[in-house]
C-alpha positions in Angstrom: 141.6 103.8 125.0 142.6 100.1 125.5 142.0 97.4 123.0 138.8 96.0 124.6 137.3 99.7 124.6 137.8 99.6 120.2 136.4 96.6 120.3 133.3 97.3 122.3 133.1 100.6 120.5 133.6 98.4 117.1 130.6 95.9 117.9 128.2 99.0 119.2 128.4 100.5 115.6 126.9 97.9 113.6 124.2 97.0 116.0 123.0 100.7 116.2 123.0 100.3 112.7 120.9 97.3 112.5 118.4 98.7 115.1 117.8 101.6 112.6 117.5 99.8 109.5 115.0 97.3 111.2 112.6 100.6 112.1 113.0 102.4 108.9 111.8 99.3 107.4 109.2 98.3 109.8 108.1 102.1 109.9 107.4 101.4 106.3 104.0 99.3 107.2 102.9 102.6 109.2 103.6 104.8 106.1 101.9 102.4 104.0 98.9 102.6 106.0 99.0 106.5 106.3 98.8 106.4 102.4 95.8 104.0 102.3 94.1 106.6 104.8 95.0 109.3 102.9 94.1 107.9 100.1 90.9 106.7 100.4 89.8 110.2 102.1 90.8 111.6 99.0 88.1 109.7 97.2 85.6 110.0 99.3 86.4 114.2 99.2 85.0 113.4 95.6 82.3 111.5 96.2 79.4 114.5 96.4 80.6 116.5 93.4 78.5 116.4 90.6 80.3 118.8 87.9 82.3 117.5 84.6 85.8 118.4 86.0 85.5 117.1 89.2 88.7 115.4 90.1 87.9 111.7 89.8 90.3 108.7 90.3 91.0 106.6 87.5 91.2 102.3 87.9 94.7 101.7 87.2 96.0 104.7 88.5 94.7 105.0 91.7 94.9 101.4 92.4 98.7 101.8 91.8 98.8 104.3 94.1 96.9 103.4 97.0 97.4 99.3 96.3 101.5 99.8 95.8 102.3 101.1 99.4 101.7 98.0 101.1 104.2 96.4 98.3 106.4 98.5 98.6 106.1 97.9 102.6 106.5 94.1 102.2 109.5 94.5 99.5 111.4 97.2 101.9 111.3 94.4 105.1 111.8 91.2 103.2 114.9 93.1 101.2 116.1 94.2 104.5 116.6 90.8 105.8 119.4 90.6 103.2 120.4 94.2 103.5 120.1 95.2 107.0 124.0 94.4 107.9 125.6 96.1 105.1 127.0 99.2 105.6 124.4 100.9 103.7 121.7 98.5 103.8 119.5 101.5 105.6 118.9 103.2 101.8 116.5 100.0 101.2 114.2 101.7 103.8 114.9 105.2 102.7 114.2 104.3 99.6 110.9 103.0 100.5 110.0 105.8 102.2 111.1 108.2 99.7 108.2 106.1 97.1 105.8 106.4 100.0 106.6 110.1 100.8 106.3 110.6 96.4 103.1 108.5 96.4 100.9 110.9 98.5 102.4 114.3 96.8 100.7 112.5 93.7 97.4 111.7 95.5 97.6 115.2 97.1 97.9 116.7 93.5 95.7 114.4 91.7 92.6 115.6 94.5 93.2 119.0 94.9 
């Protein structure tokens, strides 16, 4: 291995790396839509039931949950723009797909 092959090998690293964090984060707007979907066909699963313990969606709650993915969307790519070069500037997106991921278990509970 000559000099100019660590080098090359050197530079490849961190652009693989910023291609990844770039679409985990801009996978994020896709998840965030998924949960709106998912979301509001969980409501509308509700909408023909009649009895007293019918599983209905509360105002603050549900507009947490199905309003705070696109936050969390938009917070994941504008924090990657300062992120996205560090070494482990990839958990930002994780991260945001871990709350994403954790927000339709809840809906998923909350409707079943």
């Amino acid at each position: 291995m000559t000099a100019s092959n660590a080098t090359e090998t050197h530079e490849k690293a961190p652009r693989s790396r910023l291609w990844v964090n770039w679409l985990l984060a801009l996978s994020t707007i896709l998840g965030a839509g998924i949960v709106q979907l998912f979301a509001m066909g969980a409501v509308m699963s509700t909408s023909a039931c009649s009895a007293p313990n019918c599983p209905k969606p509360s105002g603050f709650v549900y507009g947490l949950l199905t309003y705070g993915a696109p936050v969390i969307a938009v917070v994941a790519i504008a924090l990657s723009f300062f992120t996205a070069r560090l070494a482990r500037g990839w958990l930002v997106p994780a991260v945001a797909w871990l709350l994403l991921i954790l927000d339709v278990a809840i809906l998923a509970v909350t409707f079943s």
